[in-house]
Backbone bond lengths (Angstrom), bond angles and torsions (degrees), N, CA, C in turn:
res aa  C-N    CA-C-N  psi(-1)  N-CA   C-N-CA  omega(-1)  CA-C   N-CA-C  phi
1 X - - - 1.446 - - 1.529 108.43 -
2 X 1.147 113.06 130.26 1.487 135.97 -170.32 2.075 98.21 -93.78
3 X 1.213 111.19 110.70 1.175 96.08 -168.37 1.742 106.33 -87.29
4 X 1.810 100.91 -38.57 1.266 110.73 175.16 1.744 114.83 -36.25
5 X 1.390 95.52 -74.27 1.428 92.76 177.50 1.291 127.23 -51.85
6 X 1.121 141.94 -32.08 1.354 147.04 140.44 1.285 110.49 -2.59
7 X 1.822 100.91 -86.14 1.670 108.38 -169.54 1.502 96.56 -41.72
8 X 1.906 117.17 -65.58 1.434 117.35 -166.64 1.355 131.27 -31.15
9 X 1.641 107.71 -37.97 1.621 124.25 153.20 1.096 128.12 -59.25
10 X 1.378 132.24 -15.96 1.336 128.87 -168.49 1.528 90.56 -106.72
11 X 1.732 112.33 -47.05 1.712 93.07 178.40 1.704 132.65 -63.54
12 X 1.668 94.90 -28.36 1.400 106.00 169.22 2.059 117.19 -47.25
13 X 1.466 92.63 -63.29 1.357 115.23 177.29 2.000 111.47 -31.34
14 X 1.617 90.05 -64.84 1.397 86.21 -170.31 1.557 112.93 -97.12
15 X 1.363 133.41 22.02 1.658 136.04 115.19 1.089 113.00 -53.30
16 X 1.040 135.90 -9.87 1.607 137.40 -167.64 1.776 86.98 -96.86
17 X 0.788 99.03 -87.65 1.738 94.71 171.45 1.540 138.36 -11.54
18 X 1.659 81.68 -73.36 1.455 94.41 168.96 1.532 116.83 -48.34
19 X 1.214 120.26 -45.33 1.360 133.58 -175.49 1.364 119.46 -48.38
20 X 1.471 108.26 -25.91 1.172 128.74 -153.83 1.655 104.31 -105.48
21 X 1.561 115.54 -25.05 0.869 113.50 -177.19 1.455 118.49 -100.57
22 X 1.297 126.08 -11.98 1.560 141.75 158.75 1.164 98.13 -0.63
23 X 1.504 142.93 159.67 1.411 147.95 139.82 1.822 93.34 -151.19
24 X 1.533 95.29 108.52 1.591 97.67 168.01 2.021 105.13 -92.66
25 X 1.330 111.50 148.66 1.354 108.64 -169.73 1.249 100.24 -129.78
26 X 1.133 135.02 104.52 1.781 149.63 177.67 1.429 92.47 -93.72
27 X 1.550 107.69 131.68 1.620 128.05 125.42 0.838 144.31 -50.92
28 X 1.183 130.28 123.58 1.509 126.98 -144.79 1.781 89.21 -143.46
29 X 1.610 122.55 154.69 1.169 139.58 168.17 1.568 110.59 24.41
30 X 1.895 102.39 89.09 1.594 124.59 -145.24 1.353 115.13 -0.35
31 X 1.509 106.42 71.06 1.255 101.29 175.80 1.723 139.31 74.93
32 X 1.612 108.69 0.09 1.404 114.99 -164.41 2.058 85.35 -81.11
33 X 1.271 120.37 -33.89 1.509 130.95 -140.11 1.568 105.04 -143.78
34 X 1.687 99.05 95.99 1.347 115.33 176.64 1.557 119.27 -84.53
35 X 1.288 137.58 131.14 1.079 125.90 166.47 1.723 125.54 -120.05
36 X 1.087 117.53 147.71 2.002 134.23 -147.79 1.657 89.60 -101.11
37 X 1.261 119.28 143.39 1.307 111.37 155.78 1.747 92.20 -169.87
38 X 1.153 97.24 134.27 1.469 115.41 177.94 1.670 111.71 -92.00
39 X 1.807 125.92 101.00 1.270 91.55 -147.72 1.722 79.80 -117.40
40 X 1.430 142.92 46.01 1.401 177.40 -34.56 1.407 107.16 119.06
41 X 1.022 123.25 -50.11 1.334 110.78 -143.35 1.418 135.95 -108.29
42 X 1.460 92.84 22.98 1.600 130.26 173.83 1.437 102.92 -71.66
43 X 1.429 108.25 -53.00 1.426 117.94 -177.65 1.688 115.09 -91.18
44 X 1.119 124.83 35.63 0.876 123.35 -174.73 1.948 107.45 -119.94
45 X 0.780 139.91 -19.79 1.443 150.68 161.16 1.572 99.16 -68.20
46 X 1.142 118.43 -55.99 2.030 123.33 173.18 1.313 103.27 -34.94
47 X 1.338 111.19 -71.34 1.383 132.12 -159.22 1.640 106.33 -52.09
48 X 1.090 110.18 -60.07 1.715 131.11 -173.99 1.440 102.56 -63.51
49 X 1.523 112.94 -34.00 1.633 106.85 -170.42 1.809 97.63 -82.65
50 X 1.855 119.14 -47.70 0.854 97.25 -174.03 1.780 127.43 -107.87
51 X 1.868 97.25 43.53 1.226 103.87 152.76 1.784 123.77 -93.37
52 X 1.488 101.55 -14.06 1.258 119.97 -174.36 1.752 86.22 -67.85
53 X 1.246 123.24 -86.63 1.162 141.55 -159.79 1.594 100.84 -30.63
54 X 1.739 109.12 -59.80 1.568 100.17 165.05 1.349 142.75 -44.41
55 X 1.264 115.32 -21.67 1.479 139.28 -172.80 1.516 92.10 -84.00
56 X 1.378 128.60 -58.54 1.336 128.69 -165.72 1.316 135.20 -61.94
57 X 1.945 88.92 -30.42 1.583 111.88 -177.13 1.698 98.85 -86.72
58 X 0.786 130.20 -28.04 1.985 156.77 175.46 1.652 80.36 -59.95
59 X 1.221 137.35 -70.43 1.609 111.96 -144.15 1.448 90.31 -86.79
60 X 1.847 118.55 -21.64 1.756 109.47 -162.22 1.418 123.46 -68.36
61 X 1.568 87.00 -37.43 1.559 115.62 169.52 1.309 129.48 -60.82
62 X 1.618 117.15 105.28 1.900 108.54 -178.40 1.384 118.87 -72.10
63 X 1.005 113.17 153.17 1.133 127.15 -170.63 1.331 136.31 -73.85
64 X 1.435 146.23 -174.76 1.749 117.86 -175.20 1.624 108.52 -69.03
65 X 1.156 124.36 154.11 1.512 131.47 172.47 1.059 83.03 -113.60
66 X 1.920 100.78 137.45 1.347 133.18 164.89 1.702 116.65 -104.77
């Protein structure tokens, strides 16, 4: 078990998330008319898929022999 890669998967993973959850909120027409756009979240399926993959290769992978 690869521990490094592990963590690297788990931080990847939940940037993946976060990414996903962004909501930028602009004012629009002085302010009467706000508009939402998540502009994140393209990269957010990447992230999650290839934090998984890191996590997987992290447990497949043995670790240093001493």
């Amino acid at each position: 078990m690869n521990r490094i890669l592990i963590a690297i998967g788990i931080v990847v993973a939940i940037i993946g998330v976060i990414a996903g959850a962004v909501v930028i909120t602009t004012p629009q027409l002085f302010g009467l008319v706000n508009t939402e756009s998540t502009p994140y979240v393209q990269y957010m399926i990447p992230l999650i898929i290839s934090g998984i993959v890191l996590i997987i290769v992290g447990a497949v992978i043995p670790g240093k022999k001493t």
